[in-house]
VMD Tcl script that builds the backbone (N, CA, C; Angstrom):
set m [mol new atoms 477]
animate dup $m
set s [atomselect $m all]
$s set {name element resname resid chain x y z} {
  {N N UNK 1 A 120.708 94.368 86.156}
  {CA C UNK 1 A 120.393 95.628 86.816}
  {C C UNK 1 A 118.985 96.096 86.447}
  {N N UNK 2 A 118.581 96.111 85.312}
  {CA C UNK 2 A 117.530 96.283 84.583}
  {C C UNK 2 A 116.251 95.536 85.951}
  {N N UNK 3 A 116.627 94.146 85.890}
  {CA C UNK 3 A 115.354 93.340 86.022}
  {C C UNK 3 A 115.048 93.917 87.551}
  {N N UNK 4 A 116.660 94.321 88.507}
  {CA C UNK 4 A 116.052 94.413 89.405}
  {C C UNK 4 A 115.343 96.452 89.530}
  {N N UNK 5 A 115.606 96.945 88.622}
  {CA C UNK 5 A 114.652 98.172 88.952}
  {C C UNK 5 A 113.232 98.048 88.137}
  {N N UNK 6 A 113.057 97.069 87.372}
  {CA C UNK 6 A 111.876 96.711 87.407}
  {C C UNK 6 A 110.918 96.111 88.747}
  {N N UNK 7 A 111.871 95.238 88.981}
  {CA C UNK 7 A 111.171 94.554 90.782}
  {C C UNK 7 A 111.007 95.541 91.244}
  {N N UNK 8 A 111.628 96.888 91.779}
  {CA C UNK 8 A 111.351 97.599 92.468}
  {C C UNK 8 A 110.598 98.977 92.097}
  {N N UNK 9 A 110.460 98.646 90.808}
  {CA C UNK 9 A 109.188 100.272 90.245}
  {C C UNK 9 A 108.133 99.512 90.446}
  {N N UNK 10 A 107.643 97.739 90.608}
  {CA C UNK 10 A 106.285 97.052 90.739}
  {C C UNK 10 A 105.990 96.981 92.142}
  {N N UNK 11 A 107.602 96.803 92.662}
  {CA C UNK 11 A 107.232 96.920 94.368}
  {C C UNK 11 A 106.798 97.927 95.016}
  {N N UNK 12 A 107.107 99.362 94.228}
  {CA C UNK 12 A 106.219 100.894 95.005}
  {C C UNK 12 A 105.374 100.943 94.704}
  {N N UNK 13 A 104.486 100.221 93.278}
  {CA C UNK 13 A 103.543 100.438 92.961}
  {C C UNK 13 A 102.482 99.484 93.905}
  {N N UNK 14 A 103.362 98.640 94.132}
  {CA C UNK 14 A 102.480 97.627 95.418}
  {C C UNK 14 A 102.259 98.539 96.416}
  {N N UNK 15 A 103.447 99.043 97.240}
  {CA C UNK 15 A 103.172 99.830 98.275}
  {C C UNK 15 A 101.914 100.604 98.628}
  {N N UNK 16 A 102.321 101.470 97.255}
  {CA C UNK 16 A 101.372 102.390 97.413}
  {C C UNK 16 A 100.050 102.418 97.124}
  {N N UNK 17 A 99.530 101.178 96.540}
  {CA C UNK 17 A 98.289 100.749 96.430}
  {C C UNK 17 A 97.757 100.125 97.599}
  {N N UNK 18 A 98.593 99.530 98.460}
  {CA C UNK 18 A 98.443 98.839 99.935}
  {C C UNK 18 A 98.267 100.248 100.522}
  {N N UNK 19 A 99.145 101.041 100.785}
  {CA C UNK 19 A 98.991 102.750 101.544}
  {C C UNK 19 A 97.611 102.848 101.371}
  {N N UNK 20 A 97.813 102.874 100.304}
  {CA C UNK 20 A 95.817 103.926 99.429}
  {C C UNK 20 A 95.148 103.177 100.566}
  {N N UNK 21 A 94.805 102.052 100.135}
  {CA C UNK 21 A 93.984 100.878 101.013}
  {C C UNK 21 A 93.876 101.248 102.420}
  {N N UNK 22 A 95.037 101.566 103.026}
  {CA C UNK 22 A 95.291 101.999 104.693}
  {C C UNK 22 A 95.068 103.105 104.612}
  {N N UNK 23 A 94.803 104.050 103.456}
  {CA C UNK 23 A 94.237 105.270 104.235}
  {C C UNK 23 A 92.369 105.226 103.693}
  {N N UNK 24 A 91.991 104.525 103.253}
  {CA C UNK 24 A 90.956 104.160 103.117}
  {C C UNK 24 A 89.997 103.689 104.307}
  {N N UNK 25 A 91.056 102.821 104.856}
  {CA C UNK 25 A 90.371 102.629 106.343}
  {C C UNK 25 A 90.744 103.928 106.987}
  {N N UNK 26 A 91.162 104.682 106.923}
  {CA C UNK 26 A 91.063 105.656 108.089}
  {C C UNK 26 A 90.115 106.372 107.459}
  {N N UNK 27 A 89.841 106.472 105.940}
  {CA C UNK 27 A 88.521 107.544 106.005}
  {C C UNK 27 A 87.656 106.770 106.319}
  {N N UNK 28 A 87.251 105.394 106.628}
  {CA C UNK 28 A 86.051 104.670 107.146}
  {C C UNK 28 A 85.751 105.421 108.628}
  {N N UNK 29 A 87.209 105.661 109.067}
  {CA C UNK 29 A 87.101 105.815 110.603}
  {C C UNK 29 A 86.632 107.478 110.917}
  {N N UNK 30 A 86.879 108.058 110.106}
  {CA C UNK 30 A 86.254 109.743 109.923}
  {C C UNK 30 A 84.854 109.786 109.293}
  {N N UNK 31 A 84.647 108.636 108.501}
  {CA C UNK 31 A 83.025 108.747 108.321}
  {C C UNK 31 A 82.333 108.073 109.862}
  {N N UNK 32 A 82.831 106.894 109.951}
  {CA C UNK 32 A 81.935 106.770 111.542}
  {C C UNK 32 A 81.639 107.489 112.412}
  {N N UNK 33 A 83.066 108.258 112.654}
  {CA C UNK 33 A 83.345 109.202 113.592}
  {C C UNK 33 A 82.609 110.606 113.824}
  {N N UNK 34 A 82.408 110.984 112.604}
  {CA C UNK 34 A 81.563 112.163 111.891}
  {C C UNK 34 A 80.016 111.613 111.976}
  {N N UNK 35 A 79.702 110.360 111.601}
  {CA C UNK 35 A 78.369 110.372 112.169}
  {C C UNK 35 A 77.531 110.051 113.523}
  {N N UNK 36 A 78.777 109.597 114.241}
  {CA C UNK 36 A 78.673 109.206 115.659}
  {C C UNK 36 A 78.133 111.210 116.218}
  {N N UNK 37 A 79.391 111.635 115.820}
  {CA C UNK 37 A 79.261 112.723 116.647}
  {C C UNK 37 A 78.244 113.645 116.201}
  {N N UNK 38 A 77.374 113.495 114.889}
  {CA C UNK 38 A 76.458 114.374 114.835}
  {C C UNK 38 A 74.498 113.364 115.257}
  {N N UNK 39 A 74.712 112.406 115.343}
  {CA C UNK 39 A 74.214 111.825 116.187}
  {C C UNK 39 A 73.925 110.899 117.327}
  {N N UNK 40 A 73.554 111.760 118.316}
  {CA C UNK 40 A 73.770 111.476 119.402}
  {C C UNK 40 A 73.786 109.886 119.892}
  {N N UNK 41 A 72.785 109.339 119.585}
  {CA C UNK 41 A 72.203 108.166 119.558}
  {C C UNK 41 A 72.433 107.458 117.902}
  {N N UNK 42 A 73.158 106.786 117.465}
  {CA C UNK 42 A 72.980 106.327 116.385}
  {C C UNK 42 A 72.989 104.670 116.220}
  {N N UNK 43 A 71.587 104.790 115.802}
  {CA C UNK 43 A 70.851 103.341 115.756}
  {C C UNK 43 A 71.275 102.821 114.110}
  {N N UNK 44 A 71.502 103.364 113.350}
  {CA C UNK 44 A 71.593 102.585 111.717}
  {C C UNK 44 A 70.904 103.565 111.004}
  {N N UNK 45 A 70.655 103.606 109.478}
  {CA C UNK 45 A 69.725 103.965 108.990}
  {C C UNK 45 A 68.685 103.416 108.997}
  {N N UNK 46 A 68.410 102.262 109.076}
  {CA C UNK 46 A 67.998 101.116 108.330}
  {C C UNK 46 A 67.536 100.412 110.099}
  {N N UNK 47 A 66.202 100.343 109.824}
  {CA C UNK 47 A 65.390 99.483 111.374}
  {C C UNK 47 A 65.603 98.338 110.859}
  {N N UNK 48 A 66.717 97.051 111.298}
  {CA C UNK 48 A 66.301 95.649 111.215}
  {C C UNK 48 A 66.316 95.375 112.474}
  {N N UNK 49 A 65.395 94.320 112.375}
  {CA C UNK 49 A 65.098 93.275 113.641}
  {C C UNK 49 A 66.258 91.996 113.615}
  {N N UNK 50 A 66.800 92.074 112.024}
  {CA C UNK 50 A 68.096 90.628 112.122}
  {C C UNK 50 A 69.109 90.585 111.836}
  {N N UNK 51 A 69.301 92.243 112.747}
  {CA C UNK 51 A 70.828 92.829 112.584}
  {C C UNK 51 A 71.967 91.664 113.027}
  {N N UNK 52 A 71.140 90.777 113.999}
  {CA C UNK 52 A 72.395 90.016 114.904}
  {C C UNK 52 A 72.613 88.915 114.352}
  {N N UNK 53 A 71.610 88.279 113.027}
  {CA C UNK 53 A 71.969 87.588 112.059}
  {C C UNK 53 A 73.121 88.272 110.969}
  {N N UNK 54 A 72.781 89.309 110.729}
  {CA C UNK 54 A 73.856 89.887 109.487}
  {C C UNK 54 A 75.372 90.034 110.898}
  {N N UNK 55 A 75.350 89.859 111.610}
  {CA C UNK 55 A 76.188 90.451 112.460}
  {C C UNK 55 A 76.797 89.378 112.430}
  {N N UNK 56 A 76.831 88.208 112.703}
  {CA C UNK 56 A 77.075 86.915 112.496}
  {C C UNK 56 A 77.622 86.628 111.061}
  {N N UNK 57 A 76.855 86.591 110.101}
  {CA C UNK 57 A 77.078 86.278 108.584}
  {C C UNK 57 A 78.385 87.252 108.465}
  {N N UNK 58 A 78.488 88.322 108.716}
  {CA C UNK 58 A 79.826 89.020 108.282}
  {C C UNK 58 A 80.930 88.817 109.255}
  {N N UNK 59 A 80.789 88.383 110.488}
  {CA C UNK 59 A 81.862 87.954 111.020}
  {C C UNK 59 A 82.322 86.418 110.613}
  {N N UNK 60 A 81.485 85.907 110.354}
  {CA C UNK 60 A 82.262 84.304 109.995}
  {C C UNK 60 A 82.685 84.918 108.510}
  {N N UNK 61 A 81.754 86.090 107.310}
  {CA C UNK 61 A 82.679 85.796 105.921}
  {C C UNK 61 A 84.209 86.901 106.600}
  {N N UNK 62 A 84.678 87.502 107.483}
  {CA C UNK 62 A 85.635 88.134 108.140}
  {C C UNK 62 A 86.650 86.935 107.968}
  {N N UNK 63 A 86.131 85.818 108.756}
  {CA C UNK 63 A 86.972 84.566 108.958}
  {C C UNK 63 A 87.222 84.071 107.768}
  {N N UNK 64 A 86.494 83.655 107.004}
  {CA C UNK 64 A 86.555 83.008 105.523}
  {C C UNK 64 A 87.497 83.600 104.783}
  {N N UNK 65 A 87.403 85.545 104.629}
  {CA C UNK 65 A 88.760 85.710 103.952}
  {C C UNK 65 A 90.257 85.657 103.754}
  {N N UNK 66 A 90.158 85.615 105.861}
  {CA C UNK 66 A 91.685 84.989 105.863}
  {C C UNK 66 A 92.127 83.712 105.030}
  {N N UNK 67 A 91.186 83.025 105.046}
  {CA C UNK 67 A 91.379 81.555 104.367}
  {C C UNK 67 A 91.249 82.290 102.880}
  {N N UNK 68 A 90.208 82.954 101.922}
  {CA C UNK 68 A 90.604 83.568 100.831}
  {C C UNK 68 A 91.544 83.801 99.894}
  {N N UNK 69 A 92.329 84.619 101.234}
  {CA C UNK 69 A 93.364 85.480 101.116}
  {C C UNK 69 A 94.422 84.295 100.809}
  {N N UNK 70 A 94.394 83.632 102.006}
  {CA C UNK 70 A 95.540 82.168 101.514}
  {C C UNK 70 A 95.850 81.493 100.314}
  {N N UNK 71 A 94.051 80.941 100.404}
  {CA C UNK 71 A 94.334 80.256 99.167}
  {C C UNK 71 A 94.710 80.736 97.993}
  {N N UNK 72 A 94.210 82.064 97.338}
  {CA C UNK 72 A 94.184 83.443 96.505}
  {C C UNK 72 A 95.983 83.834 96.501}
  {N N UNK 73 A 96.266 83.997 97.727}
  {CA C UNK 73 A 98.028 84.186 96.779}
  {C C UNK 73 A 99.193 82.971 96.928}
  {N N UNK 74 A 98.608 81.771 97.071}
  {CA C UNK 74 A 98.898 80.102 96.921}
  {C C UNK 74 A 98.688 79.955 94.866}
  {N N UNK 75 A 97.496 80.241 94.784}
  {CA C UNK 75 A 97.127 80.302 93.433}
  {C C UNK 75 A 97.763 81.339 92.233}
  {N N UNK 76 A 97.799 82.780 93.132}
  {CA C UNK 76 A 98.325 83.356 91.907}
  {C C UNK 76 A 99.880 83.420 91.904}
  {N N UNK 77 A 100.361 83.111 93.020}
  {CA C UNK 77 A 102.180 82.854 93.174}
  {C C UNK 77 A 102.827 81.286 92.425}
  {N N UNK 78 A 101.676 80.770 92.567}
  {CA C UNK 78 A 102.274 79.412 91.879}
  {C C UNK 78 A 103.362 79.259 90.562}
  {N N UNK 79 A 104.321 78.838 91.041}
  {CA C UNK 79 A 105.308 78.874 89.835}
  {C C UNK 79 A 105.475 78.314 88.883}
  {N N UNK 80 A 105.232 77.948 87.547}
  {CA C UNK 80 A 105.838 76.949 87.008}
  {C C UNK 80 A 107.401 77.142 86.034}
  {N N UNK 81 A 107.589 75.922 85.797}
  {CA C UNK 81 A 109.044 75.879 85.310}
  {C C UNK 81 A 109.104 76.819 83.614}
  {N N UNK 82 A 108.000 77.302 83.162}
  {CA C UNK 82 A 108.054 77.672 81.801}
  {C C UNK 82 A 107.738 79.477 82.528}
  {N N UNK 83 A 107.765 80.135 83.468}
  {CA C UNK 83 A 107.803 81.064 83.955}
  {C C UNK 83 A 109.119 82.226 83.623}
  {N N UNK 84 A 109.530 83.111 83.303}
  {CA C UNK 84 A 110.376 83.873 83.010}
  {C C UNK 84 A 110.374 84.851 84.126}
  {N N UNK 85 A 111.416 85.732 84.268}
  {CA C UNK 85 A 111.654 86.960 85.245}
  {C C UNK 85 A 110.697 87.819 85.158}
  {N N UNK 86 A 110.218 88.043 84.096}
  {CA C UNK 86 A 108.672 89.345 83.712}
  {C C UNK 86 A 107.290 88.585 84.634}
  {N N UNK 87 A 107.534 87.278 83.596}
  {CA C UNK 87 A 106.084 86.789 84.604}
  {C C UNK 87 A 105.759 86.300 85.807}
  {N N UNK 88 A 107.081 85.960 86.410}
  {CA C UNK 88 A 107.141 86.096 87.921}
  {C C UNK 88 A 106.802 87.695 89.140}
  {N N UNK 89 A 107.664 88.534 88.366}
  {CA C UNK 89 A 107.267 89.785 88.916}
  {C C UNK 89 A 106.068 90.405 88.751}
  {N N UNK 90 A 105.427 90.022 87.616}
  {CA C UNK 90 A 104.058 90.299 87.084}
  {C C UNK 90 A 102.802 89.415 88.478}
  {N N UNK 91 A 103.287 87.984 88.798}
  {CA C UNK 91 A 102.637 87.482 89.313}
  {C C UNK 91 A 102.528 88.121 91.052}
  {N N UNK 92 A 103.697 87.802 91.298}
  {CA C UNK 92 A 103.970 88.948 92.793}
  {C C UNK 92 A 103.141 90.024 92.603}
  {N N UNK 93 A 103.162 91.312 91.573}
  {CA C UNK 93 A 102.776 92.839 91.568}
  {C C UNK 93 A 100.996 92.522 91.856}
  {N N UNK 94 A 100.903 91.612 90.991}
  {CA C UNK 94 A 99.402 91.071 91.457}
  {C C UNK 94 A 98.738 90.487 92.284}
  {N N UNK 95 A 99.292 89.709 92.973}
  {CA C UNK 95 A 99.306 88.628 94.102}
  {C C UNK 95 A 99.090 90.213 95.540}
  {N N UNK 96 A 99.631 91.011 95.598}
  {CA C UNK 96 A 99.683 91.604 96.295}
  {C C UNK 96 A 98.652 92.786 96.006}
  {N N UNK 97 A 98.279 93.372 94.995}
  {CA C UNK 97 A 97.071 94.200 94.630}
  {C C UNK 97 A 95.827 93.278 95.288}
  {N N UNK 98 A 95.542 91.989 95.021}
  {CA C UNK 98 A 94.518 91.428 95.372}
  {C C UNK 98 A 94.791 91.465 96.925}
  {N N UNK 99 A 95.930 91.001 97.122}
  {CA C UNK 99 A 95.629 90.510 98.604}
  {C C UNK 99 A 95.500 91.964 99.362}
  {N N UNK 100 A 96.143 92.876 99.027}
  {CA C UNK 100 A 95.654 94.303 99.438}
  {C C UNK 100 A 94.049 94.708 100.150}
  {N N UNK 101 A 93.700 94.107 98.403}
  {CA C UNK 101 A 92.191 94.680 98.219}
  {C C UNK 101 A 91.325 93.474 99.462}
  {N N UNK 102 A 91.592 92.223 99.288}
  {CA C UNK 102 A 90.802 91.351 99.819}
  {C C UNK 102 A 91.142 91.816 101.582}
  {N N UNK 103 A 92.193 92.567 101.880}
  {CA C UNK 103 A 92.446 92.765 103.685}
  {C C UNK 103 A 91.309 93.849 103.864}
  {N N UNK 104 A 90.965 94.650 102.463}
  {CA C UNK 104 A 90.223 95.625 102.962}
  {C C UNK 104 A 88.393 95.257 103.282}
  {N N UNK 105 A 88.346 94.139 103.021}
  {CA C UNK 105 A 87.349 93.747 102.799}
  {C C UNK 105 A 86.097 93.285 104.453}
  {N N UNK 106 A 87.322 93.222 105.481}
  {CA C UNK 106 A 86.552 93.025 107.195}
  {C C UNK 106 A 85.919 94.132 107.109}
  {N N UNK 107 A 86.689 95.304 107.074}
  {CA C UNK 107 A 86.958 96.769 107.629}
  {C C UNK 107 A 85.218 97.117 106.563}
  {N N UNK 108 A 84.817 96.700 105.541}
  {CA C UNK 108 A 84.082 96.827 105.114}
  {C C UNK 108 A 82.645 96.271 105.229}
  {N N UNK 109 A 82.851 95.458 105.817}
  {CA C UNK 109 A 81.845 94.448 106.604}
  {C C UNK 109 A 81.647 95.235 107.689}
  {N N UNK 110 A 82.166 95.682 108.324}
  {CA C UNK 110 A 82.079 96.739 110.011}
  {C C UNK 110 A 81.465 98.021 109.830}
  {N N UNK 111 A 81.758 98.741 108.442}
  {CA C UNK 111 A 80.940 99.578 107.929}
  {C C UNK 111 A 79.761 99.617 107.545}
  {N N UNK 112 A 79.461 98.633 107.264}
  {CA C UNK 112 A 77.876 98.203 106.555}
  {C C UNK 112 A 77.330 98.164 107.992}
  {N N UNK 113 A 78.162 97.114 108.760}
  {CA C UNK 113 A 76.663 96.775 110.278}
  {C C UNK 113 A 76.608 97.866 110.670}
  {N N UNK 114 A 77.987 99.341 110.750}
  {CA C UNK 114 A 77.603 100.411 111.399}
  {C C UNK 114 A 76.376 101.311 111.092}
  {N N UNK 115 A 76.499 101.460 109.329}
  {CA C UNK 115 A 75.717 102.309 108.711}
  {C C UNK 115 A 74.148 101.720 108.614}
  {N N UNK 116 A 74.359 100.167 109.081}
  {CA C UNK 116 A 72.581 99.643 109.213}
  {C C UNK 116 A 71.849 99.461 110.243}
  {N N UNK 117 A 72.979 99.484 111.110}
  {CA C UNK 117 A 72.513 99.170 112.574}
  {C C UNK 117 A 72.939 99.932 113.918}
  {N N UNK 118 A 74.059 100.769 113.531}
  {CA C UNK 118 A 74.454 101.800 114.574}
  {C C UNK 118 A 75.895 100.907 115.069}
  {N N UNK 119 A 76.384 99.628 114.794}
  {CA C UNK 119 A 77.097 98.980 115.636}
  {C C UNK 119 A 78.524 98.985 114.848}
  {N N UNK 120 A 78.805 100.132 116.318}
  {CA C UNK 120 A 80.420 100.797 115.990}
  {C C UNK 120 A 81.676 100.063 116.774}
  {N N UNK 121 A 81.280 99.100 117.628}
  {CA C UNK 121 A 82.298 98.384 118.309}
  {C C UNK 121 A 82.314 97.235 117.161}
  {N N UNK 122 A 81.684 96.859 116.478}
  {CA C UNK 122 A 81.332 95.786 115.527}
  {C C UNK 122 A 82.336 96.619 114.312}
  {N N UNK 123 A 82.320 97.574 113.971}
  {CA C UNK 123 A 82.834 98.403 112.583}
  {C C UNK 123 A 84.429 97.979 113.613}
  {N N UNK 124 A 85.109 98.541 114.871}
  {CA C UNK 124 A 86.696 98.978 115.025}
  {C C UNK 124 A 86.726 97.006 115.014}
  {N N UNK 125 A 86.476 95.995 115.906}
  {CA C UNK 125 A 86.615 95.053 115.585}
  {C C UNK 125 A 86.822 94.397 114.192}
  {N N UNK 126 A 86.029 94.672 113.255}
  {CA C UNK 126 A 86.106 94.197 112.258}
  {C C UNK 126 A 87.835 95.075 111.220}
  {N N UNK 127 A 87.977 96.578 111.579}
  {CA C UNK 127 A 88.856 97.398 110.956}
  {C C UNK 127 A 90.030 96.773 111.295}
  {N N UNK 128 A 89.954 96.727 113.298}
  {CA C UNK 128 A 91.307 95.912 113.598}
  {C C UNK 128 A 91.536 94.769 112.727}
  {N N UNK 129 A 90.631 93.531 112.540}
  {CA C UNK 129 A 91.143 92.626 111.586}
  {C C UNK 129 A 91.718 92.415 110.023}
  {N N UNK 130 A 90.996 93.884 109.734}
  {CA C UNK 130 A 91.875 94.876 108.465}
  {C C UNK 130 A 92.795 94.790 108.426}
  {N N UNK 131 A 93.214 95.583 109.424}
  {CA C UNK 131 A 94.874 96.672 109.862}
  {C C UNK 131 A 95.639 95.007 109.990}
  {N N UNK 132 A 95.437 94.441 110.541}
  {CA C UNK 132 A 95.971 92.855 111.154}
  {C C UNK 132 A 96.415 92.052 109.989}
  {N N UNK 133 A 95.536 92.117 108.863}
  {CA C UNK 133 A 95.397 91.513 107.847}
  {C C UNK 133 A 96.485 92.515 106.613}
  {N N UNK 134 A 96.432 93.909 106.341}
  {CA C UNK 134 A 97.303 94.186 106.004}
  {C C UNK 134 A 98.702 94.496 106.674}
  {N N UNK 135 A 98.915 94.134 107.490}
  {CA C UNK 135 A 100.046 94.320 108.848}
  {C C UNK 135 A 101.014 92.944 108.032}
  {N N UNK 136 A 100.372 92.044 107.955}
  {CA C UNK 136 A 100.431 90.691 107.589}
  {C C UNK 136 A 100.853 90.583 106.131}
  {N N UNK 137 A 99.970 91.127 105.330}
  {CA C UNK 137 A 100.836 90.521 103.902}
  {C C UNK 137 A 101.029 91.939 103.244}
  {N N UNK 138 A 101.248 92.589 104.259}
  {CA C UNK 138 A 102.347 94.270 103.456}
  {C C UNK 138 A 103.302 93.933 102.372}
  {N N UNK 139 A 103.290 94.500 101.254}
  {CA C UNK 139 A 105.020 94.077 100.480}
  {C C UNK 139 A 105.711 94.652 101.134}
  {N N UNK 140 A 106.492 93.511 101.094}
  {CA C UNK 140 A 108.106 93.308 101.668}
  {C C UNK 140 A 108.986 92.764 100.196}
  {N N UNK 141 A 110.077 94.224 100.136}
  {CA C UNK 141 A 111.064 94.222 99.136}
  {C C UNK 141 A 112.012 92.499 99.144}
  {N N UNK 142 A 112.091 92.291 100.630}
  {CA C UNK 142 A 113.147 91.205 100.973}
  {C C UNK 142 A 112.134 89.816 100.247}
  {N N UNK 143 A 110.682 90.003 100.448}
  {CA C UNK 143 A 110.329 88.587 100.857}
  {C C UNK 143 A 110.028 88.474 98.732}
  {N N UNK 144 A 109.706 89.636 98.451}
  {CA C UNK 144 A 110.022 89.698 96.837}
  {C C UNK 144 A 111.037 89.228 96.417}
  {N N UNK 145 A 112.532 89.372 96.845}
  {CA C UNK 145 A 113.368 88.789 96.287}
  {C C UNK 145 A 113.904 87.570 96.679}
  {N N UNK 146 A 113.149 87.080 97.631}
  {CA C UNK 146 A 113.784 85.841 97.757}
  {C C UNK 146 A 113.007 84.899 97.145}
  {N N UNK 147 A 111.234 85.282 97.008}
  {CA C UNK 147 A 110.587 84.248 96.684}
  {C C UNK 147 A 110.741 84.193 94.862}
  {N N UNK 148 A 111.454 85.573 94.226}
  {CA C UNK 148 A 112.242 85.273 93.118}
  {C C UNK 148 A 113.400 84.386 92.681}
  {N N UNK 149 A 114.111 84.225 93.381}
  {CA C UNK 149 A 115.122 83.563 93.615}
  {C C UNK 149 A 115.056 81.522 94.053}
  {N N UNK 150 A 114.052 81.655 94.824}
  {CA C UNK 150 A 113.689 80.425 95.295}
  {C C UNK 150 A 113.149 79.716 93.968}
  {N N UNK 151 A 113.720 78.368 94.078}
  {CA C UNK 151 A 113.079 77.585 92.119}
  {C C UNK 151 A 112.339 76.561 92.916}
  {N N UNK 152 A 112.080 76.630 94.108}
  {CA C UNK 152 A 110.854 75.616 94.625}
  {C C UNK 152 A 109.713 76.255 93.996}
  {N N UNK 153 A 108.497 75.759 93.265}
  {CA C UNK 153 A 107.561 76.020 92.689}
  {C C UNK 153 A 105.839 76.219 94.355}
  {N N UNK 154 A 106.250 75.395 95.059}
  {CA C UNK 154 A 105.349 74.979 95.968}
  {C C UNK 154 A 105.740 76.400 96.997}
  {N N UNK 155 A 107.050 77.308 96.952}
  {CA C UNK 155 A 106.662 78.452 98.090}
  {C C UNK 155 A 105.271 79.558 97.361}
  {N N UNK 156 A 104.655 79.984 98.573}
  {CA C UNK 156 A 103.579 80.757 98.145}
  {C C UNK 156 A 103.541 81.514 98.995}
  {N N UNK 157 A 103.431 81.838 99.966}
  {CA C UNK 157 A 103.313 82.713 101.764}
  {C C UNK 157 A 104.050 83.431 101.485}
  {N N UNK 158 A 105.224 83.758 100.864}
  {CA C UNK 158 A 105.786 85.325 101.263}
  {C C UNK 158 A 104.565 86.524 100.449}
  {N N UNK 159 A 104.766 87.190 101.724}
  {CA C UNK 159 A 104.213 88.422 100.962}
  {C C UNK 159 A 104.611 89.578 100.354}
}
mol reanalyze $m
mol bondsrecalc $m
mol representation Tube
mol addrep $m
């Protein structure tokens, strides 16, 4: 009984560090929003001429983190047989803080081209792949206890 209200005081603490994260992107979306509307025209702070290079470079590292993200909770879920109930749940509570943090990481790329270059269809594109990305490896109480339960060492994908 114990072990499992431990699983589940690490699993709200997941939650709600994933939440934080999702409301993080929405204050991205009230800072854009707020500077859209107090200027009319908003070009960036920042005059570059090779905005459409950085525009590029952050959409392919966009792509790269999905792969990141993969490999990143492949690595920290990995089981081995000298593993106990603490350090399994320990590994999950973490596996999911990172992968949290790493979904927030498009949505942050979309902010930068906005705030350098004015490019706000570039910022919701990049947020959608956020929201998509934490949509995707949200904790899930179920997929916690099964990938506890499972003594295959090689599952890694639940989130």
């Amino acid at each position: 009984m114990e072990q499992t209200d431990d699983l589940r005081k690490l699993f709200k603490l997941a939650v709600i560090a994933a939440a934080a994260i999702i409301l993080t992107l929405a204050i991205y979306v009230v800072v854009v929003e707020v500077i859209r509307s107090r200027h009319e025209f908003f070009f960036g702070f920042v005059n570059l001429d090779n905005i459409g290079i950085i525009r590029y470079v952050f959409y392919g590292l966009a792509v790269i983190q999905v792969v990141i993200i993969r490999v990143l909770r492949g690595t920290l879920l990995k089981k081995s047989p000298s593993d106990d109930a603490a350090k399994l749940k320990d590994k999950l509570f973490k596996a999911s803080i990172f992968t949290s943090a790493f979904c927030e990481v498009p949505a942050i790329f979309g902010l930068v081209l906005f705030l350098l270059g004015g490019l706000y269809k570039d910022f919701y594109i990049l947020l959608f792949v956020s929201l998509f990305l934490m949509f995707m490896f949200f904790p899930r109480y179920n997929n916690w206890e099964t990938w506890l339960k499972e003594n295959n060492p090689s599952k890694c994908f639940l989130p």
